[in-house]
N, C-alpha and C positions, 0 to 999 in steps of 0.2 A: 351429671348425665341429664341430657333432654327429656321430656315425654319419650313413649317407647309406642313408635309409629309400627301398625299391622296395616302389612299392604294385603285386599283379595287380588287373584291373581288374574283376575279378567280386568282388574282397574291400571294393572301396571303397564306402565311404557316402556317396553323390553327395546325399543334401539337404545331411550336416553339408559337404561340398565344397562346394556352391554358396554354402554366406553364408563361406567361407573364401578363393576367387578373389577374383578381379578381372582375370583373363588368361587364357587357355591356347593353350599352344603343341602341333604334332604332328609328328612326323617325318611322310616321304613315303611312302616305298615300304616295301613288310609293312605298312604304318601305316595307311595313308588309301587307298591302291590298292597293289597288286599292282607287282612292279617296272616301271617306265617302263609302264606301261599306264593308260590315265585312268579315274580314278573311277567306280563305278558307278553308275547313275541314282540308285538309293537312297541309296548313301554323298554322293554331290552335294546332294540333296536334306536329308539331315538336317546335311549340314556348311553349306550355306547357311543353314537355320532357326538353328544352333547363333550366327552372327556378327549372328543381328537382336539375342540375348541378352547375350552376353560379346564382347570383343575378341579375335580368333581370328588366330593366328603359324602360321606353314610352314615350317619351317627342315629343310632336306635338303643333301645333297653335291652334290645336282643341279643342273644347270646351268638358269639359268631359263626356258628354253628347255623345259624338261619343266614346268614349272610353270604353262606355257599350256596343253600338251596333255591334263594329266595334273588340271587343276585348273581356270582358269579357262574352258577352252573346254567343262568340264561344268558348273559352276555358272552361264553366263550371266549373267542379270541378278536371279537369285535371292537373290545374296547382300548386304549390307549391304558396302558396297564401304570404306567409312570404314571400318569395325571389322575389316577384314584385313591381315595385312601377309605378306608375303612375302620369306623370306630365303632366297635361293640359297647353291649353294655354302658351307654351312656359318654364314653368317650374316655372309659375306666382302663380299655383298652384298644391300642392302635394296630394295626398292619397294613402293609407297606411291600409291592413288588418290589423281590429283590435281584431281578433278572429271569430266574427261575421258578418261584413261589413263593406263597404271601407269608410273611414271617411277621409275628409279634414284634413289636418294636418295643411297647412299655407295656406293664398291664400293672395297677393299682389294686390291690388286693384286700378284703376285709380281714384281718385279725382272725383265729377261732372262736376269741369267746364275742366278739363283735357280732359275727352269723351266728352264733349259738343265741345269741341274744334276740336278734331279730325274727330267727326263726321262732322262737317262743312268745315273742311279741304278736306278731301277724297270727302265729296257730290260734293265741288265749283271748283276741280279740276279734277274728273273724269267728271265733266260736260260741262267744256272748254276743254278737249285732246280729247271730243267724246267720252269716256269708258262709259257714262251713257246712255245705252240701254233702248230701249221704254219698256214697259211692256212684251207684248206680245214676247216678243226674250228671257226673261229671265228666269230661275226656282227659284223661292223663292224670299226672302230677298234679297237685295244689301248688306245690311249694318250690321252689328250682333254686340251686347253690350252685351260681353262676359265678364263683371265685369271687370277684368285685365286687357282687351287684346279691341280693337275694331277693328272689321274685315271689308274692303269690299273687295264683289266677282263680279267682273264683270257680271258672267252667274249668279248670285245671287244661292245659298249658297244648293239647289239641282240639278244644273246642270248637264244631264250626262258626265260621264267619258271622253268617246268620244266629244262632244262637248268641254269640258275644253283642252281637249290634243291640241286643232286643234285652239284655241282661239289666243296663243298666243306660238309659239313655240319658239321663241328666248329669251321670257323674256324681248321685248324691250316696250313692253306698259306698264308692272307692272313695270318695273324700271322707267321708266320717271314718273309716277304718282306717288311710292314710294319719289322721289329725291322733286318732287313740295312737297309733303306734308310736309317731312323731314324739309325742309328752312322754313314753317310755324312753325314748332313744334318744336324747339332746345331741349325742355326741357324733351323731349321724344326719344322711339325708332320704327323709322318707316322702315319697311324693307319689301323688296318683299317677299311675303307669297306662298300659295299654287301654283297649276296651272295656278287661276285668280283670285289670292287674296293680298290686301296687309294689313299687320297688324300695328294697331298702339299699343307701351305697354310703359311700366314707363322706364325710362332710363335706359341702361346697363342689361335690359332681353333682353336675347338670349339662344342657344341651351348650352353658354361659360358660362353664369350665370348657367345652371343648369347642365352643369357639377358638378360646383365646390359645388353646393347643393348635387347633389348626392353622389358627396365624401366626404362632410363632416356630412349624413345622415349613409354611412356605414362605416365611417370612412377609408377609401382607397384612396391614392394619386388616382390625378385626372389621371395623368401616368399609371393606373394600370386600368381604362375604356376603353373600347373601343364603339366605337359609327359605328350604321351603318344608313347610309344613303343616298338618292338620288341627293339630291343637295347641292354635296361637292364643287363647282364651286366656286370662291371669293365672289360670288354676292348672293351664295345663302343661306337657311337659318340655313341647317344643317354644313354649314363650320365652325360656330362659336366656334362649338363642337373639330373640330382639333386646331385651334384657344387656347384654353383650354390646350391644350396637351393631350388630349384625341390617342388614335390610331383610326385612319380614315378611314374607311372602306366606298368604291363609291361600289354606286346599282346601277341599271337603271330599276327597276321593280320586282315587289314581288318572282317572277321565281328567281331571283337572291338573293333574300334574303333568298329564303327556303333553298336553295342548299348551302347557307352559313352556315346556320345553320346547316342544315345537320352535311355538313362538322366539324364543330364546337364539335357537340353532341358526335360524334367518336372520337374527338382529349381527350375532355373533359374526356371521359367515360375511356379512357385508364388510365388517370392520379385518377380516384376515386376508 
């Protein structure tokens, strides 16, 4: 494999990109909305137009459960329901309309003592580096047993936006806590997560594992996806996806993934 090329999304040439897809996939939150908050009428609207055009992927750490609120319950009946797919939890699990509604297709699940493990891991080390916060400082849950995937969230798992942005800006507490857990768990994949999260899943899921599921779900070289996302950085979660040979499209906030789109939906609309 090549260098692994990160395009920003204002550098890209979206006509030569449109006769070059045949796929694109987005991370969720930074990406398509704002963290755990749903889409905005705009962002809904041009990601709807965008699945009458191209086959259009969702793949985030999230449990699908955000992916109603956060997605389908803003695009309605706007979107091309065939040409979406939906991968939660890092691509651990898929759905797929099946005329009537979104029905699981696979989901890859941790082991009990696998999550017993990780849970004990992320609790005994967020709780020596300091990241385990009294009650009263947190929103929600720490921990989430998301079947595939086990998540902790620092600000616990409804924290505002604001608060998560300001938590950890450099990524250097999710990474030291990701790296402790990782030497506990060889037989897993433990990576820094959202804004103050880190995920634990079965070996070898990542955003590179469901490239290659989603190419070989529409059958299209993984070359011929393109994936947008916010943290295309080596360390972060969506780089797995260029990684894949995916074409790598960097965000830095939903304003920039609309205007992608946009941009996109013109390129697209000439060539149909």
């Amino acid at each position: 494999m090549g260098d692994v090329m990160i395009h920003r999304w204002d550098d890209v040439d979206y006509d030569r990109l449109a006769g070059m897809i045949d796929a694109i996939g987005f991370d969720l939150d930074t990406t398509l909305a704002k963290s755990k908050t749903p889409m905005t009428a705009d962002m809904a609207a041009a990601f709807a137009e965008l699945t009458h055009h191209i086959p259009c992927a969702v793949v985030s750490g999230g449990k699908y459960h955000l992916f109603t609120n956060q997605i389908l319950a803003m695009i309605g009946d706007m979107a091309d329901r065939d040409n979406l797919h939906l991968m939660p939890t890092s691509g651990t699990r898929y759905y797929a309309w099946d005329g009537s509604e979104w029905r699981c297709q696979y989901a890859h699940d941790l082991s009990p003592e696998d999550r017993d493990a990780a849970i004990e891991s992320l609790t005994r080390h967020a709780k020596e580096q300091g990241l385990w916060l009294p009650d009263d400082r947190i929103w929600g849950d720490r921990l989430e047993d998301r079947g595939s995937q086990i998540t902790f969230s620092a600000l616990g798992q409804l924290a505002p936006v604001d608060a998560k942005e300001a938590w950890d800006p450099d990524r250097a507490k999710k990474n030291r806590l990701a790296a402790a857990v990782a030497a506990d768990l060889p037989q897993l994949t433990v990576r820094s997560g959202g804004s103050t999260s880190v995920d634990v899943v079965a070996k070898g899921i990542d955003k590179a594992y469901a490239m290659r599921q989603l190419s070989s779900i529409l059958d299209v070289p993984v070359s011929r996806i393109a994936f947008i996302g916010d943290r295309m950085d080596p360390d972060g979660n969506d780089y797995p996806a260029a990684v894949a040979g995916a074409y790598a499209i960097r965000v830095s906030c939903p304003d920039d993934t609309l205007e992608a789109i946009r941009r996109l939906i013109a390129a697209l609309s000439v060539n149909d």
